[in-house]
C-alpha positions as CSV (number, residue, x, y, z in Angstrom):
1,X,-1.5,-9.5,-31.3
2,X,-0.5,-8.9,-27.9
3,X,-3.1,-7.8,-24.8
4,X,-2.6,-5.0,-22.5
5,X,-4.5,-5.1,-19.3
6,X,-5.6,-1.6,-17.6
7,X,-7.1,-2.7,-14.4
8,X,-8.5,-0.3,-12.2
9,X,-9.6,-0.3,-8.5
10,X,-12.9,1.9,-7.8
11,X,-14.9,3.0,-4.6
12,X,-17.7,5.7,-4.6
13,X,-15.8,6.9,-7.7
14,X,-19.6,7.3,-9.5
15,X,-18.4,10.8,-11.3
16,X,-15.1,9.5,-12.3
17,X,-14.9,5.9,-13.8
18,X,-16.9,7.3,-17.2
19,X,-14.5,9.6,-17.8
20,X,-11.6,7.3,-17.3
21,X,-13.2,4.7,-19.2
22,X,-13.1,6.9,-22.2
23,X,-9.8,8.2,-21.8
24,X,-8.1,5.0,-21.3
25,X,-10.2,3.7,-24.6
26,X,-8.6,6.7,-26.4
27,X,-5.0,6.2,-25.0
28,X,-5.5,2.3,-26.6
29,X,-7.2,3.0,-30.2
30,X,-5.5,5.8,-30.6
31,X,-1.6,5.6,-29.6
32,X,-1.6,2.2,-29.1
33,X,-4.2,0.7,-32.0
34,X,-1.4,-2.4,-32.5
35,X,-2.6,-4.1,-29.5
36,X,-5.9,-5.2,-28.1
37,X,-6.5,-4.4,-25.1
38,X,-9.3,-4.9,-21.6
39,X,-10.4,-2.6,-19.1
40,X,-11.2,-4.1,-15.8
41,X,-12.8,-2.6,-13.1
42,X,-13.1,-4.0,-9.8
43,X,-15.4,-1.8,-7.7
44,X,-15.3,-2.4,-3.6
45,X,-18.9,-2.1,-3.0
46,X,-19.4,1.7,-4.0
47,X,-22.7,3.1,-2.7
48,X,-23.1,6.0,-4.5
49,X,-24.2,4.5,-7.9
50,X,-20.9,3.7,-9.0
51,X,-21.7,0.1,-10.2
52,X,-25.0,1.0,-12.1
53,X,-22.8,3.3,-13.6
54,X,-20.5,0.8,-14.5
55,X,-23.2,-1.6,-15.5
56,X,-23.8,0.6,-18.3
57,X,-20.4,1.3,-19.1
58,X,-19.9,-2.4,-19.8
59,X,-23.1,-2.9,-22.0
60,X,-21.6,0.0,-24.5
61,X,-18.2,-2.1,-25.0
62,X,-17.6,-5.7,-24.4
63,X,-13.4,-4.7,-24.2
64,X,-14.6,-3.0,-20.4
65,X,-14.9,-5.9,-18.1
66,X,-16.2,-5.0,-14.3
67,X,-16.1,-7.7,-10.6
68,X,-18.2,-6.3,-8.0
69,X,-17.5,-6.9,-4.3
70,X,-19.8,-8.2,-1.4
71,X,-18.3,-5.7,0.6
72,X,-15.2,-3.6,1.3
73,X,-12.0,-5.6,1.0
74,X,-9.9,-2.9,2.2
75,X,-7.4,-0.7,-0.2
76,X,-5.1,-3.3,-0.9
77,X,-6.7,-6.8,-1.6
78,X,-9.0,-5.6,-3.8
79,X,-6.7,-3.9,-6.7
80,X,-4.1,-7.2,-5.8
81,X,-7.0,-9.4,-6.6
82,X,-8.2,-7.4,-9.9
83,X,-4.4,-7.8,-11.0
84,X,-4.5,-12.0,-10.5
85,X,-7.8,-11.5,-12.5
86,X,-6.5,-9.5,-16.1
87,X,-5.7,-11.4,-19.1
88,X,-3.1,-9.6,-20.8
89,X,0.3,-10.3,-21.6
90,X,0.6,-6.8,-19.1
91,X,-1.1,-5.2,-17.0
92,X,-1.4,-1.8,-15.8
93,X,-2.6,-0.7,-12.5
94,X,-3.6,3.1,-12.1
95,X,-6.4,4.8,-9.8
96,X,-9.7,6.1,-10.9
97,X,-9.2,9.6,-10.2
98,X,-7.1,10.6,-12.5
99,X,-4.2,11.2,-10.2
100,X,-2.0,8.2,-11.8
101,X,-1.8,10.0,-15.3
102,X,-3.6,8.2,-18.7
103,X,-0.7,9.3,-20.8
104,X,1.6,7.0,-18.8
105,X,0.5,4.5,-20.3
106,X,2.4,4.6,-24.0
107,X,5.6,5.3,-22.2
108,X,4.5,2.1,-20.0
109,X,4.4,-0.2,-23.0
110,X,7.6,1.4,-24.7
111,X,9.9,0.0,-21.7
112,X,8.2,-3.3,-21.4
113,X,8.9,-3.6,-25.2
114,X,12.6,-3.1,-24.6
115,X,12.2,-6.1,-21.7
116,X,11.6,-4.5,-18.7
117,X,9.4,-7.0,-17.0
118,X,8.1,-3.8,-14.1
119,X,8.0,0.1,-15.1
120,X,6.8,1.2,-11.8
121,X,5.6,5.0,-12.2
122,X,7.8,7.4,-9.2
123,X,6.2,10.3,-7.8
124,X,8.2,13.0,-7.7
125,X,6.1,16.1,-6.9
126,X,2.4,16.3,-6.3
127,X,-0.4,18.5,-5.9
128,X,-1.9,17.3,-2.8
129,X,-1.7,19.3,0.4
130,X,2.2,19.7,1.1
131,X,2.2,18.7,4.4
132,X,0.8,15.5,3.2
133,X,3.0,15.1,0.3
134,X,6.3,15.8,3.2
135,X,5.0,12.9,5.6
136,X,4.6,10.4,2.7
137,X,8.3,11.6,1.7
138,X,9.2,10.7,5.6
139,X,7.1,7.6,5.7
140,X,8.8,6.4,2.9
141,X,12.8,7.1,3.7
142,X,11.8,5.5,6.9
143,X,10.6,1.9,5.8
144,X,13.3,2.2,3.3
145,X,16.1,2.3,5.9
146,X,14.0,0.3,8.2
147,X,13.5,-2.7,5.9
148,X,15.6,-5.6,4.7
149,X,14.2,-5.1,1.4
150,X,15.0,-1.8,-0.3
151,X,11.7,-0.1,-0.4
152,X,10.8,2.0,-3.5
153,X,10.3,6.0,-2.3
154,X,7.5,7.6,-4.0
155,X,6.0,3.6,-5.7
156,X,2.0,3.5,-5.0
157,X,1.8,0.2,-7.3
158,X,0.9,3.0,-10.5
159,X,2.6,1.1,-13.2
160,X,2.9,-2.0,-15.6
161,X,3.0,-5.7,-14.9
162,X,4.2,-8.4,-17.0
163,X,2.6,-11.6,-17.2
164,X,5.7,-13.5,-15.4
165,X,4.8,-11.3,-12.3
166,X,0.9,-11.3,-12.5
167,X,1.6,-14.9,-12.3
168,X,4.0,-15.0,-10.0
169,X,1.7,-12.9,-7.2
170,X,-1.3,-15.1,-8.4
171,X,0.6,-18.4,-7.0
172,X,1.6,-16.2,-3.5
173,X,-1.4,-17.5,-1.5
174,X,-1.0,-14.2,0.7
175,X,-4.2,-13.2,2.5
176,X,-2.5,-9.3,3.3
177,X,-0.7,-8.6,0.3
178,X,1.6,-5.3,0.0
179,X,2.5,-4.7,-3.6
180,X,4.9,-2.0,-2.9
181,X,6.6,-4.6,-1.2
182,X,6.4,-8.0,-3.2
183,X,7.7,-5.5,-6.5
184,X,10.6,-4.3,-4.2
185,X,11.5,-7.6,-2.9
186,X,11.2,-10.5,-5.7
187,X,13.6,-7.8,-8.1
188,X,12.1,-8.2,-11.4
189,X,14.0,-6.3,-14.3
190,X,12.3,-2.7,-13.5
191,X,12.5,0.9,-15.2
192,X,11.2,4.1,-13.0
193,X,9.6,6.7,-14.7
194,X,8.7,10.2,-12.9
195,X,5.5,12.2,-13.0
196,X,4.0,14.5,-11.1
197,X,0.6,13.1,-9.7
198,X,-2.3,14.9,-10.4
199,X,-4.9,16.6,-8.4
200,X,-7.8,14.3,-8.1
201,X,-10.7,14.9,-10.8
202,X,-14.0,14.7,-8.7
203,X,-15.2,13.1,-5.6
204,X,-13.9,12.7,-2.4
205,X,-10.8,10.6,-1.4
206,X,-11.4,7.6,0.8
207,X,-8.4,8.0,2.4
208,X,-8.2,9.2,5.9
209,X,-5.5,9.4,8.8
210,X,-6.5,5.8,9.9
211,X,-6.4,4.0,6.7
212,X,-2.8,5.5,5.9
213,X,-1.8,4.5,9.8
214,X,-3.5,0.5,8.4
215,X,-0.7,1.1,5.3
216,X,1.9,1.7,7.1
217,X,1.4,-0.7,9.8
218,X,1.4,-3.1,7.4
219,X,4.4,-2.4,5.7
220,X,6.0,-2.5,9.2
221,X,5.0,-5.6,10.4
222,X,5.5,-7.2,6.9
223,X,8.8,-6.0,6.4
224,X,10.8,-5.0,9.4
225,X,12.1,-6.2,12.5
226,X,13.4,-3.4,13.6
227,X,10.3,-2.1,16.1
228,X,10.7,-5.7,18.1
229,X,14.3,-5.3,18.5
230,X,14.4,-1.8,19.1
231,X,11.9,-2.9,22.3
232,X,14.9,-5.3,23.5
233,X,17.8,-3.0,23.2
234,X,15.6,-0.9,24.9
235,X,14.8,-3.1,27.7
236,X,18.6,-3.9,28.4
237,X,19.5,-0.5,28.2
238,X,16.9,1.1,30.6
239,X,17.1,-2.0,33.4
240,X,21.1,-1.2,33.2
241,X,20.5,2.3,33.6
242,X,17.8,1.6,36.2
243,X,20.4,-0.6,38.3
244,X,22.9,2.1,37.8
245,X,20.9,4.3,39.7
246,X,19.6,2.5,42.1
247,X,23.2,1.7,43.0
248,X,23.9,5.4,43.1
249,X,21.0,6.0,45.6
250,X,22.1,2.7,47.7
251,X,25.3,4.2,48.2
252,X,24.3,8.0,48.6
253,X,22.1,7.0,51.2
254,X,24.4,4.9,53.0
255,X,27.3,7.6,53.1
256,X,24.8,10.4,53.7
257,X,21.8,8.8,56.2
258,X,20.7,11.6,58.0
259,X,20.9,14.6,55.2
260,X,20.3,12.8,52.2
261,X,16.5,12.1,50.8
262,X,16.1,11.0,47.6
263,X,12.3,12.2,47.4
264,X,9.3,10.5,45.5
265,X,10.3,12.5,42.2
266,X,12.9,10.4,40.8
267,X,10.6,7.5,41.4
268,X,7.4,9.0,39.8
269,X,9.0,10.1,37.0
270,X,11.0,6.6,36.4
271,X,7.6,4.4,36.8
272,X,5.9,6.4,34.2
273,X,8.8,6.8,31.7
274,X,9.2,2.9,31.9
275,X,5.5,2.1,32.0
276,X,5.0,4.7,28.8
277,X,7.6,2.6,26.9
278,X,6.3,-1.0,27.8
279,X,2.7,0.6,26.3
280,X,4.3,1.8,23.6
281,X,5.9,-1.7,22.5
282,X,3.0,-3.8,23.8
283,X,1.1,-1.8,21.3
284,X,3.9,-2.4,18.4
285,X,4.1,-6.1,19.7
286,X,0.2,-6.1,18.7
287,X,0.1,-5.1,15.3
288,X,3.0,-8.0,14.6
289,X,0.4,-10.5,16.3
290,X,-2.8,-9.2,14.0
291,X,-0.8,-9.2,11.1
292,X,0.5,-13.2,12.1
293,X,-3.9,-13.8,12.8
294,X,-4.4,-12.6,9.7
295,X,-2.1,-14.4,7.9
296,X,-3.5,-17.5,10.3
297,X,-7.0,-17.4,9.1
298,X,-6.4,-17.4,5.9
299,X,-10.0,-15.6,4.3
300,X,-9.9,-15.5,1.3
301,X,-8.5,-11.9,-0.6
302,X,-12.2,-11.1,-2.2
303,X,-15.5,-12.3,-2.3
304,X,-17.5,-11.8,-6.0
305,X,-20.7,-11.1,-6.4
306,X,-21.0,-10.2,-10.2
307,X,-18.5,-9.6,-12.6
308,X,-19.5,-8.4,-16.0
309,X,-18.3,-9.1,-19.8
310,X,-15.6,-11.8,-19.0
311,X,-17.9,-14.8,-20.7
312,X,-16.4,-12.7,-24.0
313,X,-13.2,-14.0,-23.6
């Protein structure tokens, strides 16, 4: 009988991994009652009663496995690490608030039975805040046509694994993993299948403007070149257009002595346009150094402190 891994990520998501446990349970004895199956939580170190909550969870159904944190491994190592830890000949990864829909799942399974190794789940509407939803669509057709690699529009990581590529990132040794990435890159036999994410359940998103800004620096710095040499074509093309003017001046003032002044404007104005860019890339320059320190030190992706119902394997 063949296994099918749901693994799901979980921070201050108290209200919401009950619920989910249940209906993922019913998906899998119900619609798909020809496999066994695990549930795997990984929780990030929630602090609102998530894991007691999950502690219980656990006791009521050995099938529901749960790894606790030490502390807050960010929104990406933490779901890549719960992924290197499932069992199954798949695995799915979804969110625990019920915006990565449950009934994905079946359809899921179906493709990987006709050998699809990925079936990476597309978003193609969503009832978040528009705004939000239009920047994401921006973000994404950016990196796309910014990137060597042909980045998936719309892929979150909502979708199913097979065992070649759980063990495949397992053997990666990457201490800042980007899933939306390593799928797009390594080119695995993959199927896309729309939906239109959900409005989360309960709870509050732990999302804000400066963990999206972490994402997407990321991605950047992971996976394009194009910010560094954007900052040298830059650089030759404002010191040639620097030297042209000061050429122009040079020989304006030499022609016209007495009636020509060339005024402290030009100059103001050319010291902080210039000085505004070299901040600007200095900065860029930055995040490709903390992403190369990162990579340097080498911490490990997660630190345990308990994980629950795995001794039943």
């Amino acid at each position: 009988m063949k296994k099918i891994s749901i693994m799901i990520p979980c921070y201050n998501e108290v209200e919401n991994v009950e619920p989910m446990s249940e209906a993922v349970v019913k998906v899998m004895t119900e619609e798909l009652p020809q496999y066994d199956y695990e549930l795997l939580f990984i929780d990030n170190c929630s602090q609102d009663g998530t894991r007691e909550r999950l502690e219980e969870i656990c006791a009521r159904n050995k099938k529901i496995k749960a790894i606790f944190n030490v502390t807050n491994f960010g929104q990406f190592n933490s779901p890549f690490y719960g992924m290197c830890q499932s069992s199954g000949d798949c695995t799915v990864s979804m969110c625990c608030d019920f915006q990565d829909p449950v009934e994905m799942i079946p359809k899921f399974v179906e493709e990987w039975e006709n050998g699809y190794k990925i079936v990476s789940g597309i978003k193609t509407s969503s009832k978040e805040n528009g705004f939000i939803y239009f920047l994401r669509t921006m973000y994404y057709k950016l990196i796309k046509n910014m990137s060597s690699v042909k980045m998936i529009e719309h892929f979150t990581g909502f979708g199913l694994y097979d065992r070649s590529f759980i063990t495949l990132i397992s053997q990666l040794d990457d201490p800042i993993p980007f899933l939306r990435g390593i799928v797009a890159e390594y080119g695995f036999k993959r199927k896309d299948i729309e939906y239109e994410q959900a409005e989360r359940r309960a709870g509050k998103t732990s999302n804000n403007f400066y963990s999206l800004y972490d994402a997407a620096m990321l991605s950047i710095t992971s996976y394009t070149k194009v910010g560094l040499r954007l900052a040298t074509w830059l650089g030759f093309l404002s010191s040639g257009v620097s030297l042209v003017i000061a050429f122009i001046y040079l020989v304006l003032k030499l022609t016209h002595w007495d009636d020509y002044g060339a005024g402290y404007a030009p100059m103001v104005i050319g010291v902080f346009v210039l000085g505004s860019l070299q901040l600007f890339f200095i900065g860029l320059l930055g995040e490709y150094i903390l992403n190369i320190n990162t990579r340097v030190m080498h911490r490990p992706l997660v630190v345990e402190e308990k994980r629950i119902n795995f001794d039943e394997d």
